[in-house]
mmCIF file of the N, C-alpha and C atoms, coordinates in Angstrom:
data_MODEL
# 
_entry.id   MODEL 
# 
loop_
_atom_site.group_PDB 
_atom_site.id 
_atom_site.type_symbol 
_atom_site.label_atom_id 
_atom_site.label_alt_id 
_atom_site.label_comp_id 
_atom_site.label_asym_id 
_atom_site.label_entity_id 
_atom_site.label_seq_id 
_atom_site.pdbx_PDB_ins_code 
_atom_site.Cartn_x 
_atom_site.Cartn_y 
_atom_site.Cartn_z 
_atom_site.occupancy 
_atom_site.B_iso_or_equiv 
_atom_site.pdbx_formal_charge 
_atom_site.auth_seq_id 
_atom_site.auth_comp_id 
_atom_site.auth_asym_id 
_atom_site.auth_atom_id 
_atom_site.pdbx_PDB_model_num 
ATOM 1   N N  . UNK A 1 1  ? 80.611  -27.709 0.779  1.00 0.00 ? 1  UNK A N  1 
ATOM 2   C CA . UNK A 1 1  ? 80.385  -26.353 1.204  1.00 0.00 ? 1  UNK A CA 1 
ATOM 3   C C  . UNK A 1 1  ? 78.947  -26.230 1.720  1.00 0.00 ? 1  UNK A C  1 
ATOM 4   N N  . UNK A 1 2  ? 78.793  -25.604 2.590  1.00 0.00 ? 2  UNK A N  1 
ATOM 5   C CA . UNK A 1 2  ? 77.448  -25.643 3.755  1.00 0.00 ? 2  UNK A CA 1 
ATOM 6   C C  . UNK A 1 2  ? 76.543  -24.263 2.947  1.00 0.00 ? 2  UNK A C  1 
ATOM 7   N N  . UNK A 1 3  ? 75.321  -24.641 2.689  1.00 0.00 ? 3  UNK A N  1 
ATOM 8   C CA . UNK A 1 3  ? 74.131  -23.702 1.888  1.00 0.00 ? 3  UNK A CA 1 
ATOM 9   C C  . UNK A 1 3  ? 73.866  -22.746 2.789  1.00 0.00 ? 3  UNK A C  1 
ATOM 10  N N  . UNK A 1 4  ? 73.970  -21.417 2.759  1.00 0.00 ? 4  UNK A N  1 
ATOM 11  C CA . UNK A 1 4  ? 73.000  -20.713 3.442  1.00 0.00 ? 4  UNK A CA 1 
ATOM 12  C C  . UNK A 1 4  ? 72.225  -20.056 3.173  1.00 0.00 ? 4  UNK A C  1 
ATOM 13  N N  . UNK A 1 5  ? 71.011  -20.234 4.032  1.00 0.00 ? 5  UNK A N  1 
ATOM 14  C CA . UNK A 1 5  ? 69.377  -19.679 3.397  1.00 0.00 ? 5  UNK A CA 1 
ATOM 15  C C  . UNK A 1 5  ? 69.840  -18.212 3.250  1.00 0.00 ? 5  UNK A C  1 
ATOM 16  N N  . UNK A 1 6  ? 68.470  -17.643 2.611  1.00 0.00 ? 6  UNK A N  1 
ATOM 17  C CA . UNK A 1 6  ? 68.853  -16.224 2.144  1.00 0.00 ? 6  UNK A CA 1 
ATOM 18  C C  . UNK A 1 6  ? 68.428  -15.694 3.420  1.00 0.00 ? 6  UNK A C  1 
ATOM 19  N N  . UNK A 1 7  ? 67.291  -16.214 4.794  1.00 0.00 ? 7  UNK A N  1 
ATOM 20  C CA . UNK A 1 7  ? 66.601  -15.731 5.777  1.00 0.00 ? 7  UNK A CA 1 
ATOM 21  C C  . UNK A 1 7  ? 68.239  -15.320 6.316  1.00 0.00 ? 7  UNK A C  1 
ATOM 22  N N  . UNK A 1 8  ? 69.082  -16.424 6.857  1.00 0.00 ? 8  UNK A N  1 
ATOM 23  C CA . UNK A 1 8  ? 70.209  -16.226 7.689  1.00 0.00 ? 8  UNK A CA 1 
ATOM 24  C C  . UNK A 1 8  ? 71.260  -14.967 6.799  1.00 0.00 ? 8  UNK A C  1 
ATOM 25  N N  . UNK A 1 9  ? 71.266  -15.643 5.582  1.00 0.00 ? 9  UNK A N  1 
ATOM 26  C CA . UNK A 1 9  ? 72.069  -14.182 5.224  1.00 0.00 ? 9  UNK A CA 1 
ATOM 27  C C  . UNK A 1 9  ? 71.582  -12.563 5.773  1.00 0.00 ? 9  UNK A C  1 
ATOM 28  N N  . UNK A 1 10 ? 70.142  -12.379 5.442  1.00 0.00 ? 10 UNK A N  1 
ATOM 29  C CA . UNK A 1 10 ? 69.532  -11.630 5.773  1.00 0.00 ? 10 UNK A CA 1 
ATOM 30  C C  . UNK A 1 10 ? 69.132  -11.029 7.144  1.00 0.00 ? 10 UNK A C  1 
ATOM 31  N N  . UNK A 1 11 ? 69.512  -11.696 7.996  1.00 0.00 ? 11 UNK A N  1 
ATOM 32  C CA . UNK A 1 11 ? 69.981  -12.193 9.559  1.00 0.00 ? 11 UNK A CA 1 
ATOM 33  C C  . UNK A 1 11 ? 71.356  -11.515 9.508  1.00 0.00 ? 11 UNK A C  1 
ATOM 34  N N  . UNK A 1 12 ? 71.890  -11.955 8.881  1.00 0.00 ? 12 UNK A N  1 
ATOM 35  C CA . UNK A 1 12 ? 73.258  -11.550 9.164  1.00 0.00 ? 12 UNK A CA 1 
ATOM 36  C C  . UNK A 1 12 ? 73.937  -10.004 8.943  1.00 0.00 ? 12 UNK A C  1 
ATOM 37  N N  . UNK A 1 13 ? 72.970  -9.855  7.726  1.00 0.00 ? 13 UNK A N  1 
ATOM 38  C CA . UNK A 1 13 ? 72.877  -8.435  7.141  1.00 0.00 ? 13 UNK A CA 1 
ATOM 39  C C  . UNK A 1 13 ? 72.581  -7.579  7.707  1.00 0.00 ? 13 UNK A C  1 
ATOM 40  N N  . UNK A 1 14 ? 71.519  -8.020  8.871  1.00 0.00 ? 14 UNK A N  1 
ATOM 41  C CA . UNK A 1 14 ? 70.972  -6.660  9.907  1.00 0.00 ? 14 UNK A CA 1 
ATOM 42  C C  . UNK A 1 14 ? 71.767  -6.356  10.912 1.00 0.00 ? 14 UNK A C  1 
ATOM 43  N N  . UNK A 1 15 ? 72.544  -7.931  11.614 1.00 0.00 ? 15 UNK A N  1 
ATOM 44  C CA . UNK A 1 15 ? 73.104  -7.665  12.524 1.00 0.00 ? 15 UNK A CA 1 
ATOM 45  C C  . UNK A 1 15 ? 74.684  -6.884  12.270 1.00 0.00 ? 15 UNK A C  1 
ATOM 46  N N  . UNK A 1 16 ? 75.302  -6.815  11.695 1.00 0.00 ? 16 UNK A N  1 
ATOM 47  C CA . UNK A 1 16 ? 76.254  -6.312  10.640 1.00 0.00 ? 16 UNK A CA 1 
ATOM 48  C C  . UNK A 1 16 ? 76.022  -4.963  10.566 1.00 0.00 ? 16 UNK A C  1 
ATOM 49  N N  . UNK A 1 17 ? 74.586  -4.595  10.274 1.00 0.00 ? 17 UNK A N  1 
ATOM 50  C CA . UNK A 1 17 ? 74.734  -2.895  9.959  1.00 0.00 ? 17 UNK A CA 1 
ATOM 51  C C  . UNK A 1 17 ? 73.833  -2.348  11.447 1.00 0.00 ? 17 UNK A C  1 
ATOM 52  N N  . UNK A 1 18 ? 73.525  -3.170  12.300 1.00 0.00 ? 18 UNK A N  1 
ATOM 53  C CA . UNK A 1 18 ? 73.303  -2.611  13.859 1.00 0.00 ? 18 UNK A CA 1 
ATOM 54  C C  . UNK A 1 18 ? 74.603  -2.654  14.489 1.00 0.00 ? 18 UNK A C  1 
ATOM 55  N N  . UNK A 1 19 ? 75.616  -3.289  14.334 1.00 0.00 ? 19 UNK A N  1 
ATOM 56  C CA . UNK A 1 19 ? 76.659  -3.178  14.855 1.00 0.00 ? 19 UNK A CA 1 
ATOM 57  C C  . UNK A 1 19 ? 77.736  -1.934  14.529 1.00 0.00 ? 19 UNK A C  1 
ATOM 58  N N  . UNK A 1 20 ? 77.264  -1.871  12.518 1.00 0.00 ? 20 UNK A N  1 
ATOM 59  C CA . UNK A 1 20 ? 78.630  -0.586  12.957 1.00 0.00 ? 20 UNK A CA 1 
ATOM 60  C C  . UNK A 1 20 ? 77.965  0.273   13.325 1.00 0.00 ? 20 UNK A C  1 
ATOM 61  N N  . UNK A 1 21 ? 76.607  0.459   13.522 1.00 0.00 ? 21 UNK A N  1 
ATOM 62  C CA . UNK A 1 21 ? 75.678  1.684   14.074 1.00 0.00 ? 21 UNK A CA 1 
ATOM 63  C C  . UNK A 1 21 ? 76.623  1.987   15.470 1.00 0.00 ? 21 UNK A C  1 
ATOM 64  N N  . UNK A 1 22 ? 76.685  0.808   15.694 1.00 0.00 ? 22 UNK A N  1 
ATOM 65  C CA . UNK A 1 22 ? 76.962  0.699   17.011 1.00 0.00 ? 22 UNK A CA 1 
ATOM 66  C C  . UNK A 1 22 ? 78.617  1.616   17.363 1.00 0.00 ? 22 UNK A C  1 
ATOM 67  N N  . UNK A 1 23 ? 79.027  0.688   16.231 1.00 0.00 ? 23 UNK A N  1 
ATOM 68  C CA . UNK A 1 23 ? 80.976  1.111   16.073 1.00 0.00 ? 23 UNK A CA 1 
ATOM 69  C C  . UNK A 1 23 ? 80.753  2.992   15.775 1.00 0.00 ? 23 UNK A C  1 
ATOM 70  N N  . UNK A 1 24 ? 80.087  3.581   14.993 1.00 0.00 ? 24 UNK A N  1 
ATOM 71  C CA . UNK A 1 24 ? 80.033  4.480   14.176 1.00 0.00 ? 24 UNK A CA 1 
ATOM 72  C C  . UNK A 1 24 ? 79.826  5.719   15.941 1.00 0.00 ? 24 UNK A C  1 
ATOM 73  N N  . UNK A 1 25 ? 78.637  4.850   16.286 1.00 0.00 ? 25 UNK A N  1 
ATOM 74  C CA . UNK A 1 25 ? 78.343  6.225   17.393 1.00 0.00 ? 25 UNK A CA 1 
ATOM 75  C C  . UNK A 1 25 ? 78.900  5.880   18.740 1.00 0.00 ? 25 UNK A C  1 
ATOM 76  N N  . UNK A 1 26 ? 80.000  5.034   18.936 1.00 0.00 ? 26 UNK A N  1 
ATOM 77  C CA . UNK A 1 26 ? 81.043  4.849   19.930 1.00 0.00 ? 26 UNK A CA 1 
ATOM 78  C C  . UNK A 1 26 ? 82.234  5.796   19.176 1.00 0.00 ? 26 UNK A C  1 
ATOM 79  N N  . UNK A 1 27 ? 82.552  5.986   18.201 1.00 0.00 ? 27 UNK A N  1 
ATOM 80  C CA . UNK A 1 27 ? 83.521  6.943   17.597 1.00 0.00 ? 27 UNK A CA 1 
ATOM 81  C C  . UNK A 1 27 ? 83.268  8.299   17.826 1.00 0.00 ? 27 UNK A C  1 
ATOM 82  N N  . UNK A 1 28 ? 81.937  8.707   17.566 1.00 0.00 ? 28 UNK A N  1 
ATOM 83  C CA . UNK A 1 28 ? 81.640  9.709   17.685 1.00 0.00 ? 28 UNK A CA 1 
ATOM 84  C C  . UNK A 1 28 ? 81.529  10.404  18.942 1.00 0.00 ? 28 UNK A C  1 
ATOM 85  N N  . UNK A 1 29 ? 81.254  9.329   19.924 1.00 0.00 ? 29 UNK A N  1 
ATOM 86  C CA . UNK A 1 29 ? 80.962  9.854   21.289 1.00 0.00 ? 29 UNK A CA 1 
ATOM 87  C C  . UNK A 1 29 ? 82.748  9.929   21.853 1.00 0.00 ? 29 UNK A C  1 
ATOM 88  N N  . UNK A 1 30 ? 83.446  9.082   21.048 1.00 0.00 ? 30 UNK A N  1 
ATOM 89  C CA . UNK A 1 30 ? 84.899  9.146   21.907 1.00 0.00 ? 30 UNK A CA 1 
ATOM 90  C C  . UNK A 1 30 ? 85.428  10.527  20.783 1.00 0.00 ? 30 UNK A C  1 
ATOM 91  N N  . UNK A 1 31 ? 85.304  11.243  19.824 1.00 0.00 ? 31 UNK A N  1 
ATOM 92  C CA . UNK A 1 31 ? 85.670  12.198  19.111 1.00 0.00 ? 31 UNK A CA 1 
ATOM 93  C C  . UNK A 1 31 ? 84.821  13.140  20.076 1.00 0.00 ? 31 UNK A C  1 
ATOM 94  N N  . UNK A 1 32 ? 84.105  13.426  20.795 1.00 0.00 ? 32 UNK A N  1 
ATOM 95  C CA . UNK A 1 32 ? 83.471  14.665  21.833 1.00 0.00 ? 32 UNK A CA 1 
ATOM 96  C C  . UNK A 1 32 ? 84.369  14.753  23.162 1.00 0.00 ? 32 UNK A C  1 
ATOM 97  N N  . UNK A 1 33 ? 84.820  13.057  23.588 1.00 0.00 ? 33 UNK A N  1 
ATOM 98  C CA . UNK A 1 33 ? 85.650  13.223  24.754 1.00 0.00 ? 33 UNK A CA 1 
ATOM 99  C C  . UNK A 1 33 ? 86.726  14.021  24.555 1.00 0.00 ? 33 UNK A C  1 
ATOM 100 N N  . UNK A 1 34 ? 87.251  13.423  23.305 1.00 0.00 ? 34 UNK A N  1 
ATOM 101 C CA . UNK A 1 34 ? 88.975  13.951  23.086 1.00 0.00 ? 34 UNK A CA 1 
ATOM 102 C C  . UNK A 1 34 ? 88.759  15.565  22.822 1.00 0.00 ? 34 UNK A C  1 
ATOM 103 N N  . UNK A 1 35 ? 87.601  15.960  22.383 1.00 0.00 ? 35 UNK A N  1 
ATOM 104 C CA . UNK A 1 35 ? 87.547  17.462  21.937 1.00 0.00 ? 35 UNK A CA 1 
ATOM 105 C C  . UNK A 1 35 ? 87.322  18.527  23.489 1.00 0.00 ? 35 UNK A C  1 
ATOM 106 N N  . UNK A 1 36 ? 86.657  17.753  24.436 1.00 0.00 ? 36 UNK A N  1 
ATOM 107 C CA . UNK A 1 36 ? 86.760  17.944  25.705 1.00 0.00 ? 36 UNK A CA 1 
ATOM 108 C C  . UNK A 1 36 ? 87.635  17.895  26.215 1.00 0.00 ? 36 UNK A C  1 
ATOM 109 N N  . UNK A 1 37 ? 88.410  16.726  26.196 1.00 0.00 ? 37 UNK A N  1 
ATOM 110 C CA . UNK A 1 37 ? 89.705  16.827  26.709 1.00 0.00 ? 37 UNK A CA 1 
ATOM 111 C C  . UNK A 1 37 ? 90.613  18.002  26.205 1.00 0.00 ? 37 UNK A C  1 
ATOM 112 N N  . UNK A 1 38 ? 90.856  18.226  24.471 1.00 0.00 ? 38 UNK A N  1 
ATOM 113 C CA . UNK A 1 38 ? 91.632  18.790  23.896 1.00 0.00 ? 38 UNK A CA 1 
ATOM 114 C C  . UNK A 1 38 ? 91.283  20.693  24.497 1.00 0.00 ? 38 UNK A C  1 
ATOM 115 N N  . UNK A 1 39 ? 90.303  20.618  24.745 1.00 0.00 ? 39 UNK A N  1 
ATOM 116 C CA . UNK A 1 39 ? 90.006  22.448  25.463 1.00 0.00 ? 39 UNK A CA 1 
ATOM 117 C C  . UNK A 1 39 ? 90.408  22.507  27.027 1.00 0.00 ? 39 UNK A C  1 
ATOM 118 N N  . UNK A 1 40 ? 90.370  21.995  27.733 1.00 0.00 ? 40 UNK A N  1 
ATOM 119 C CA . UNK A 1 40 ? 90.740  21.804  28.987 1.00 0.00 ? 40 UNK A CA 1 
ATOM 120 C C  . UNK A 1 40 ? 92.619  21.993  28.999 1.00 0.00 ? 40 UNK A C  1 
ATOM 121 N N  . UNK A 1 41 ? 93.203  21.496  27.683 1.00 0.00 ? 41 UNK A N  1 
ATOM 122 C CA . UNK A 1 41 ? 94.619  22.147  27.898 1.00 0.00 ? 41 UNK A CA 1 
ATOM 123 C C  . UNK A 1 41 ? 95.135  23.191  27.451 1.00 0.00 ? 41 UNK A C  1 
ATOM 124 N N  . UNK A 1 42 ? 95.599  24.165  27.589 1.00 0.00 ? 42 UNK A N  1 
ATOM 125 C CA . UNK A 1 42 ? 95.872  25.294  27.241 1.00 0.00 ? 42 UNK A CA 1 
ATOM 126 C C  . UNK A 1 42 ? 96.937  25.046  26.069 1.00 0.00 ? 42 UNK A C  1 
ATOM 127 N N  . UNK A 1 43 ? 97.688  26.192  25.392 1.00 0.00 ? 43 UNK A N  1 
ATOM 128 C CA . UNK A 1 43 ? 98.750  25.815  23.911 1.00 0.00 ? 43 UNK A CA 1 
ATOM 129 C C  . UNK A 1 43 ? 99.650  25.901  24.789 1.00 0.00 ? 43 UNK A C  1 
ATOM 130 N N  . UNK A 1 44 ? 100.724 25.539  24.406 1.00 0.00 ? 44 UNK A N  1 
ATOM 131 C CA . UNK A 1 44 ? 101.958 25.215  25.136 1.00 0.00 ? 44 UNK A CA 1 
ATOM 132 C C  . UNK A 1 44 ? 103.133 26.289  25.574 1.00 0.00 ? 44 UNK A C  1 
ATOM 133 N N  . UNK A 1 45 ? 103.617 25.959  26.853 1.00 0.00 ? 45 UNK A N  1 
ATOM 134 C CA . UNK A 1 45 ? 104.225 27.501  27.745 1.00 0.00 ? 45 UNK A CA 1 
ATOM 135 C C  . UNK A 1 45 ? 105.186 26.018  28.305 1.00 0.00 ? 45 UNK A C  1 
ATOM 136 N N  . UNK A 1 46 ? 106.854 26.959  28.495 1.00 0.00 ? 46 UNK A N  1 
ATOM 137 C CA . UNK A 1 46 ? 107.377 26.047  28.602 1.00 0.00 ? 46 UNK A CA 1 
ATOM 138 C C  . UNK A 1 46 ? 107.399 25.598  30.357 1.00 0.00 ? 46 UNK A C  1 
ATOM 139 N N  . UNK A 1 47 ? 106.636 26.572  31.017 1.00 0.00 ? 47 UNK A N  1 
ATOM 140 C CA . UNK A 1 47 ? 107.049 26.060  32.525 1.00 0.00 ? 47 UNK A CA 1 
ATOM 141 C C  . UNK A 1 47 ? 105.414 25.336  32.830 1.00 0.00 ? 47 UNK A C  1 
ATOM 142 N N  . UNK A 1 48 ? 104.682 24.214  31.583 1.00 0.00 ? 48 UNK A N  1 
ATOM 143 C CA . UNK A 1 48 ? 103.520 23.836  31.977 1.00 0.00 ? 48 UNK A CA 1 
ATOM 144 C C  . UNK A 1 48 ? 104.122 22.520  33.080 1.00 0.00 ? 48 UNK A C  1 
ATOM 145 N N  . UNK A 1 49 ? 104.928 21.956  32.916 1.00 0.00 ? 49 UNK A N  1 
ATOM 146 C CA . UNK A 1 49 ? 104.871 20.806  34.068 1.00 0.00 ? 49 UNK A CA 1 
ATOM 147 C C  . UNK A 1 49 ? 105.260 21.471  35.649 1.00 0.00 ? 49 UNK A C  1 
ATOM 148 N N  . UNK A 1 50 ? 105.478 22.669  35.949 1.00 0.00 ? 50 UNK A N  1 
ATOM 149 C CA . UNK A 1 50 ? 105.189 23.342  37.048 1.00 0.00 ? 50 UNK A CA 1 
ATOM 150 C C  . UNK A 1 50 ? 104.121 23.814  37.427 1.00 0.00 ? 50 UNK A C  1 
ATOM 151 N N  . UNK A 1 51 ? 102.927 23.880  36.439 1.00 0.00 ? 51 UNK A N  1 
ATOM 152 C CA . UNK A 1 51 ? 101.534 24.048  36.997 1.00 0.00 ? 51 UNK A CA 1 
ATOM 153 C C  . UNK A 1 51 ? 100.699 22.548  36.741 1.00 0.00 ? 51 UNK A C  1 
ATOM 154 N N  . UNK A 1 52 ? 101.382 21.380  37.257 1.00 0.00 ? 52 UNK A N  1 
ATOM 155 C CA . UNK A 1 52 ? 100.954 20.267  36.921 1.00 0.00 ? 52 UNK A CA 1 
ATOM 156 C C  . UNK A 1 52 ? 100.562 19.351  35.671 1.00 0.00 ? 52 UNK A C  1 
ATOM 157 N N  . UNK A 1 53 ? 100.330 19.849  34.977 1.00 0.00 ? 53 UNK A N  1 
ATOM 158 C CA . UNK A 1 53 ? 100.183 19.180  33.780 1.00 0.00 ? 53 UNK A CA 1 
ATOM 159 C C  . UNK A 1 53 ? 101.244 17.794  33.636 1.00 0.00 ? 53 UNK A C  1 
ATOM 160 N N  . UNK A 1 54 ? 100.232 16.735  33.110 1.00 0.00 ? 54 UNK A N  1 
ATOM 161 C CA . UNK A 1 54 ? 101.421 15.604  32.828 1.00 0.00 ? 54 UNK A CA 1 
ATOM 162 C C  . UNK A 1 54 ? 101.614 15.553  31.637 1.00 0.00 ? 54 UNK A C  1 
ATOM 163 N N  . UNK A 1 55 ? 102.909 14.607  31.450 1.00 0.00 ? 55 UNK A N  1 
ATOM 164 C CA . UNK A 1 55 ? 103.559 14.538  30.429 1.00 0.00 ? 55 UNK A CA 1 
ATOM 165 C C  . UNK A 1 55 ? 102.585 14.559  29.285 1.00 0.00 ? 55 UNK A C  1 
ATOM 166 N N  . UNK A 1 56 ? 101.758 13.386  28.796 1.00 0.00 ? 56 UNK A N  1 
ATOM 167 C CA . UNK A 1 56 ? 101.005 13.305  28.216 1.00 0.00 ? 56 UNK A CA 1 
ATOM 168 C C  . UNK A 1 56 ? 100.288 14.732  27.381 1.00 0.00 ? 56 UNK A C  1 
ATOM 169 N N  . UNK A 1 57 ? 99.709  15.627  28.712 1.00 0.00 ? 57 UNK A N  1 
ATOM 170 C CA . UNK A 1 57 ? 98.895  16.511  28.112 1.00 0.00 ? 57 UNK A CA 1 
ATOM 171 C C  . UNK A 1 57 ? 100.040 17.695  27.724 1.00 0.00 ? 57 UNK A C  1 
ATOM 172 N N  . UNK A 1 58 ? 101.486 17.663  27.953 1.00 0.00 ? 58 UNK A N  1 
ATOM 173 C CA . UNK A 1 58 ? 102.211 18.767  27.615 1.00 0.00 ? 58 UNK A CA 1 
ATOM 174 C C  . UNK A 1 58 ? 102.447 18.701  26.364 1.00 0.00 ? 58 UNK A C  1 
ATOM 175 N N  . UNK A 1 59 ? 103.017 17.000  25.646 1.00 0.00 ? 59 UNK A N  1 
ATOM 176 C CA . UNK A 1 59 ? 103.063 16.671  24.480 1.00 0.00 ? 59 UNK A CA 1 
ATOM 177 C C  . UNK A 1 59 ? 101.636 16.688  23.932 1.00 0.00 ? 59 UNK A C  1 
ATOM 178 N N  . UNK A 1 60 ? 100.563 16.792  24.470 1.00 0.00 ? 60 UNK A N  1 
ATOM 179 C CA . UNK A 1 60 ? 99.223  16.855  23.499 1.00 0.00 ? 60 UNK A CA 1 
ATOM 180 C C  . UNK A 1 60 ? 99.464  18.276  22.651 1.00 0.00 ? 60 UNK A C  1 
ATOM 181 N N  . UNK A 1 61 ? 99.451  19.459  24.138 1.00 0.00 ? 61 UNK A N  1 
ATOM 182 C CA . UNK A 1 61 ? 99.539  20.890  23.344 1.00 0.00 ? 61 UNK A CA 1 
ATOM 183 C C  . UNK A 1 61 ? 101.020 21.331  22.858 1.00 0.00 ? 61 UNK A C  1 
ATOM 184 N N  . UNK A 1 62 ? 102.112 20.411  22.810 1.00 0.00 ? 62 UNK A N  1 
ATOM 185 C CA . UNK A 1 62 ? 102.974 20.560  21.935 1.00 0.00 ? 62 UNK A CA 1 
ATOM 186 C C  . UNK A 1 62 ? 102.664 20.700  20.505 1.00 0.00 ? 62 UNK A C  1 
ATOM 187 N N  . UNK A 1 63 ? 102.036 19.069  19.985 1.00 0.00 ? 63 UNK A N  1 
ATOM 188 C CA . UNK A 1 63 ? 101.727 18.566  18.831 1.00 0.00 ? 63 UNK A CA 1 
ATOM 189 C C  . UNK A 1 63 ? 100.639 19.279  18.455 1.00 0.00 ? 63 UNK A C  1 
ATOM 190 N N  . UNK A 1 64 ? 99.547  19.854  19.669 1.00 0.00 ? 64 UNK A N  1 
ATOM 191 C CA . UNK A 1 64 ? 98.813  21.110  18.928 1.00 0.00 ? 64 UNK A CA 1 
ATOM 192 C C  . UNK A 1 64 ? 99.060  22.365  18.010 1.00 0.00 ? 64 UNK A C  1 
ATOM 193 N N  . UNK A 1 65 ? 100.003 22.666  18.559 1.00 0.00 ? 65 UNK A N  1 
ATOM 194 C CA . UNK A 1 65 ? 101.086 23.598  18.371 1.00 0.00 ? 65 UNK A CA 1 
ATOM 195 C C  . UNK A 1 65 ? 101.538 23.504  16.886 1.00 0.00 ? 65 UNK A C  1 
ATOM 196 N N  . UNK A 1 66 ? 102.257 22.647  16.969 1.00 0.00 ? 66 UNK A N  1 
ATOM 197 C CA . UNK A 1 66 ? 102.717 22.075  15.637 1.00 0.00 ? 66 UNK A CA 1 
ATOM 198 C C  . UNK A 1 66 ? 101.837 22.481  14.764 1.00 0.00 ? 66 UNK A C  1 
ATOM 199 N N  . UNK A 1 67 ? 100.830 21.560  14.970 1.00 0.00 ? 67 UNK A N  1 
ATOM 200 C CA . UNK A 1 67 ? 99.719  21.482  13.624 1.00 0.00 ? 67 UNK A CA 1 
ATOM 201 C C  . UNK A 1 67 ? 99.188  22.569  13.196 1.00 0.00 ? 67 UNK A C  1 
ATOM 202 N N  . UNK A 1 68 ? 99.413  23.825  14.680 1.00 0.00 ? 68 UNK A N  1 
ATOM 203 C CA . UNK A 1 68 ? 98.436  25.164  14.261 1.00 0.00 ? 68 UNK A CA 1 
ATOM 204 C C  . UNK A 1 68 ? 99.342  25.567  13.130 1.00 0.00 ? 68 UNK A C  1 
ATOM 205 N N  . UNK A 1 69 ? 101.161 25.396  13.544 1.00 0.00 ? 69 UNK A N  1 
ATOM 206 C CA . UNK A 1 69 ? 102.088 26.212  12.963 1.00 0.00 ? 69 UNK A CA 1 
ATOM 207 C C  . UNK A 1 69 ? 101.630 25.737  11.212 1.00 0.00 ? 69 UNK A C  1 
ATOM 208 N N  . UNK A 1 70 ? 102.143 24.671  11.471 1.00 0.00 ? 70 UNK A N  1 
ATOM 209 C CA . UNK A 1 70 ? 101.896 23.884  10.159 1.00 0.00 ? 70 UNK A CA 1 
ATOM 210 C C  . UNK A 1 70 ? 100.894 24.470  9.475  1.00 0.00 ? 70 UNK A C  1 
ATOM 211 N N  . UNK A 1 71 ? 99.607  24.423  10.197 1.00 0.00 ? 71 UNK A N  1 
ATOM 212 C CA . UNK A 1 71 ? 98.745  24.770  8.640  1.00 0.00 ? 71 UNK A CA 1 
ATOM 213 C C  . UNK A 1 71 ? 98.975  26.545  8.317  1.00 0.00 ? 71 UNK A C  1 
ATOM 214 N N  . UNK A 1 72 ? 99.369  27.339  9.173  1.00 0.00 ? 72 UNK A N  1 
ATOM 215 C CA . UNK A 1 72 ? 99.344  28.517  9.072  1.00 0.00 ? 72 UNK A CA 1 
ATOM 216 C C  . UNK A 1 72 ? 100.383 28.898  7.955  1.00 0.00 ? 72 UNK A C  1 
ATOM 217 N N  . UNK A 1 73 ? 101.644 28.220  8.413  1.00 0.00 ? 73 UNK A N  1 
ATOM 218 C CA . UNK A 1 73 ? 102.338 28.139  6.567  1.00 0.00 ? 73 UNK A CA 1 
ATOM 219 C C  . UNK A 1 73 ? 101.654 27.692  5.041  1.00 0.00 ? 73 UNK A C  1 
ATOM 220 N N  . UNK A 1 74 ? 100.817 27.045  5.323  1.00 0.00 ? 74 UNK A N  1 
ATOM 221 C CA . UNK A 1 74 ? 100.394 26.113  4.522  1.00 0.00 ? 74 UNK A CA 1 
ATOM 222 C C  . UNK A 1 74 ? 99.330  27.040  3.784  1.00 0.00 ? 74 UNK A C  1 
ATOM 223 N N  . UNK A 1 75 ? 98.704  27.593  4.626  1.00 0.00 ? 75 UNK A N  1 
ATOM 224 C CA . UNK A 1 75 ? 97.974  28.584  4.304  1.00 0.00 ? 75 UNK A CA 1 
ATOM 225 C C  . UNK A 1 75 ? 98.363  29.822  3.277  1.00 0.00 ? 75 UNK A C  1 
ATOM 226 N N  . UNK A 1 76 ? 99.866  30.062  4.439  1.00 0.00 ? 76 UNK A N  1 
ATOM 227 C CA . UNK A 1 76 ? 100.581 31.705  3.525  1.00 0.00 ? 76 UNK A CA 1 
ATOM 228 C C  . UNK A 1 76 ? 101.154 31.127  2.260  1.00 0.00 ? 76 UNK A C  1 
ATOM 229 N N  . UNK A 1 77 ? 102.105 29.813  2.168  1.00 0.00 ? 77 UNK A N  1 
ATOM 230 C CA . UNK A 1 77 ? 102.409 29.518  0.961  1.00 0.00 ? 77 UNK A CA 1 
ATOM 231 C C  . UNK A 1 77 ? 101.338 29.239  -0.344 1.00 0.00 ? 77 UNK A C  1 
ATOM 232 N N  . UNK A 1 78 ? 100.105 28.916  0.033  1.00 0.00 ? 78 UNK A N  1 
ATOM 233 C CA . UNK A 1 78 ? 98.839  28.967  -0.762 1.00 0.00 ? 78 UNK A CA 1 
ATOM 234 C C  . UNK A 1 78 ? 98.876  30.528  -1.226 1.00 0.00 ? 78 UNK A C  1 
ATOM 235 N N  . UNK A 1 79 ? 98.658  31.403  -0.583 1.00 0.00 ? 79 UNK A N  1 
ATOM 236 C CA . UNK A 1 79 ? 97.941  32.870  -0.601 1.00 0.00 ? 79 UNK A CA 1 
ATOM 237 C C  . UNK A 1 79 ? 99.567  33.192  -1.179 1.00 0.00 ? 79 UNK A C  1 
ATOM 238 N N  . UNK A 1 80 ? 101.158 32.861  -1.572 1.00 0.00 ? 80 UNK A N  1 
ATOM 239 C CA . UNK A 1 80 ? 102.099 33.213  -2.375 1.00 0.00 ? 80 UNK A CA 1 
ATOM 240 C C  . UNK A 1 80 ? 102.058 33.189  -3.557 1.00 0.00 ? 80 UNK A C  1 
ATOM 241 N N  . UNK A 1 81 ? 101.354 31.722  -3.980 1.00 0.00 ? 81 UNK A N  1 
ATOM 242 C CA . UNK A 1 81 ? 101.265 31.080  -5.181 1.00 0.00 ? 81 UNK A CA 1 
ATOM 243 C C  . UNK A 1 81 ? 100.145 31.853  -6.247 1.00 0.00 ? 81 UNK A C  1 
# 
């Protein structure tokens, strides 16, 4: 089994936590796109693929939809209990 100095561990250690720096604020910058993206579509109307919208973004503000419905129950069944 091959020794490694503590310098290279320590080497290794920096480059490791500059990288998820790296991973961490590529997430963050792609969580601003999608939130950009996500305002640019309106909630969902059923004649949106006649004002262009593609498939993609019709099912985006579908599943928006959803989730608003969803928590809004989620909410009233809380405020029952």
């Amino acid at each position: 089994m091959k020794e490694v100095s503590i310098t290279e561990l320590k080497d290794e250690k920096a480059q490791l936590s500059a990288r998820s720096k790296e991973i961490i604020g590529t997430a963050k910058e792609e969580k601003r796109m999608f939130e950009e993206y996500d305002r640019k579509i309106p909630d969902y109307y059923p004649t949106m693929y006649l004002d262009g919208y593609t498939p993609d973004q019709i099912l985006h503000a579908v599943r928006r939809g959803m989730l608003q419905r969803h928590r809004e129950r989620k909410a009233e069944q809380q405020i029952k209990v």
